[in-house]
C-alpha positions in Angstrom: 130.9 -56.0 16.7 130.9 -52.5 17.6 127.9 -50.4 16.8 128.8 -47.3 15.1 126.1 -44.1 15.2 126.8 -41.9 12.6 125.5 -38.6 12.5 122.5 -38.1 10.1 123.0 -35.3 7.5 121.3 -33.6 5.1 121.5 -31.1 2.0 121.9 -27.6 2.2 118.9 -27.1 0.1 117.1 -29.2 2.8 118.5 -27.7 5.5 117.7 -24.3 4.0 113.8 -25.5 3.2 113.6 -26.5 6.9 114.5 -23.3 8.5 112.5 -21.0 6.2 115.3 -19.2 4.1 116.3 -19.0 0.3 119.0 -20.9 0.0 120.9 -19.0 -2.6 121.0 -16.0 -0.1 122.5 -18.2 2.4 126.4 -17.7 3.7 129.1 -20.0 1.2 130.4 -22.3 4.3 126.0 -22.9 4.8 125.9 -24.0 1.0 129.3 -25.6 1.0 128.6 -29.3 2.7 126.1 -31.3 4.5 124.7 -29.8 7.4 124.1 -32.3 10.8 120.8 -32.7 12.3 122.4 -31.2 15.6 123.7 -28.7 13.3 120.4 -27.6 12.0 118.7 -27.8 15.7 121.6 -25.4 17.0 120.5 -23.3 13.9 116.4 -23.3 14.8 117.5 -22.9 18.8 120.3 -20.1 18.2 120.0 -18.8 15.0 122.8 -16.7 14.0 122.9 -13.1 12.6 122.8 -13.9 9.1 119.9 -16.2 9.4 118.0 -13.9 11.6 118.6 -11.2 9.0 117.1 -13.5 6.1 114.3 -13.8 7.6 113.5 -10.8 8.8 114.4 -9.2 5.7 114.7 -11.8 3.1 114.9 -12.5 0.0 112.5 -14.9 0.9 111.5 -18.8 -0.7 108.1 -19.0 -2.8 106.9 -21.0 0.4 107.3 -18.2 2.6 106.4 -15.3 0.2 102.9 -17.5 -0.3 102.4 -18.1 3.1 103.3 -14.2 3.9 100.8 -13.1 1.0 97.8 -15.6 2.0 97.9 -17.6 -1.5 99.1 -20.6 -2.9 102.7 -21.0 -4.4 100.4 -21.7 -8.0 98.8 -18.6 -7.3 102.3 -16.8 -6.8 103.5 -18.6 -10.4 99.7 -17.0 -12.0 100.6 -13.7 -10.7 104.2 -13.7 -12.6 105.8 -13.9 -9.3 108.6 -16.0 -10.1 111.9 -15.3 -8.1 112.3 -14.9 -4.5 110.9 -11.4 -2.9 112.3 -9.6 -0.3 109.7 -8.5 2.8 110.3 -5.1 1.4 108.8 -6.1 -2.0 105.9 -8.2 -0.1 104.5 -5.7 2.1 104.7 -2.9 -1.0 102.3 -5.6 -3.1 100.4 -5.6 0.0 100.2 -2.1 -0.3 99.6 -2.1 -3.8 97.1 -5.0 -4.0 97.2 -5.7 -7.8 94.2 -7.7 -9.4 96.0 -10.6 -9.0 96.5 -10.8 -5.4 93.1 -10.3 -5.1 91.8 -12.7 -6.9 94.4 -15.3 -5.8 93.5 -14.5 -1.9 90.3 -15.0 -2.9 90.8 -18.3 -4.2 93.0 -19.0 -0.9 89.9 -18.3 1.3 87.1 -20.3 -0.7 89.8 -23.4 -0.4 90.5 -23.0 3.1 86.4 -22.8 3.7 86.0 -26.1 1.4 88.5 -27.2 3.7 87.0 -26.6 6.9 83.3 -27.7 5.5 85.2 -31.0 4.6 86.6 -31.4 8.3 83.7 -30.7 10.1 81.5 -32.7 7.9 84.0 -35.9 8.1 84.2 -35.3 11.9 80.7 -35.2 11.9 80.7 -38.8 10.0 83.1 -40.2 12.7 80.5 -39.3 15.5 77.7 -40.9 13.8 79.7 -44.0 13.3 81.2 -43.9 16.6 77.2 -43.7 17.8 76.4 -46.9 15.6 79.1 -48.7 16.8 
């Protein structure tokens, strides 16, 4: 018996998700078939023009206009953003910072705090036990 390895594939979506970009922005052959893992790790190592240029420029997945914004991708869907934004269109709200941004930040920073008080205070938990023990 001969023991074939094939090569393991994935979805453009995926593949698009993975590196960062909006899919629908990406070139046809990119959205046309499967894309290799060694395909999408030349991609990540040596990324080509076009995928430079996304995302430097955009338009940019909710993800990545979040992350770029400092709220949540519910907070995005609050503030009525929608459909993908270009970095253009994120630095002007930046600019602009509508009621909704900040209150959504806002929101971002109390659950990142929660978060930390949650860490520390579980680490702390861990010593004590690790004392006990």
């Amino acid at each position: 018996m001969k023991s074939h390895q094939t090569a393991q594939t994935m979805k453009p979506a995926t593949a698009a998700k993975k590196l960062g970009v909006y899919l629908e922005a990406t070139p046809e052959e990119f959205r046309a078939g499967a894309v290799s893992r060694a395909r999408l790790d030349e991609l990540q190592a040596n990324p080509p023009e076009w995928l430079r240029e996304l995302r430097a420029k955009g338009p940019h997945p909710r993800p990545v206009v979040a992350a770029k914004l400092g709220v949540s991708i519910a907070g995005l869907a609050r503030g009525g953003v929608t459909e993908p934004l270009t970095t253009e269109q994120i630095e002007a709200l930046k600019q602009e910072q509508p009621e909704w941004l900040q209150k959504e930040r806002a929101t971002q920073a109390e659950v990142r705090k929660e978060a930390a008080r949650i860490k520390k205070r579980n680490a702390e938990r861990a010593a004590d036990d690790d004392e006990r023990h």
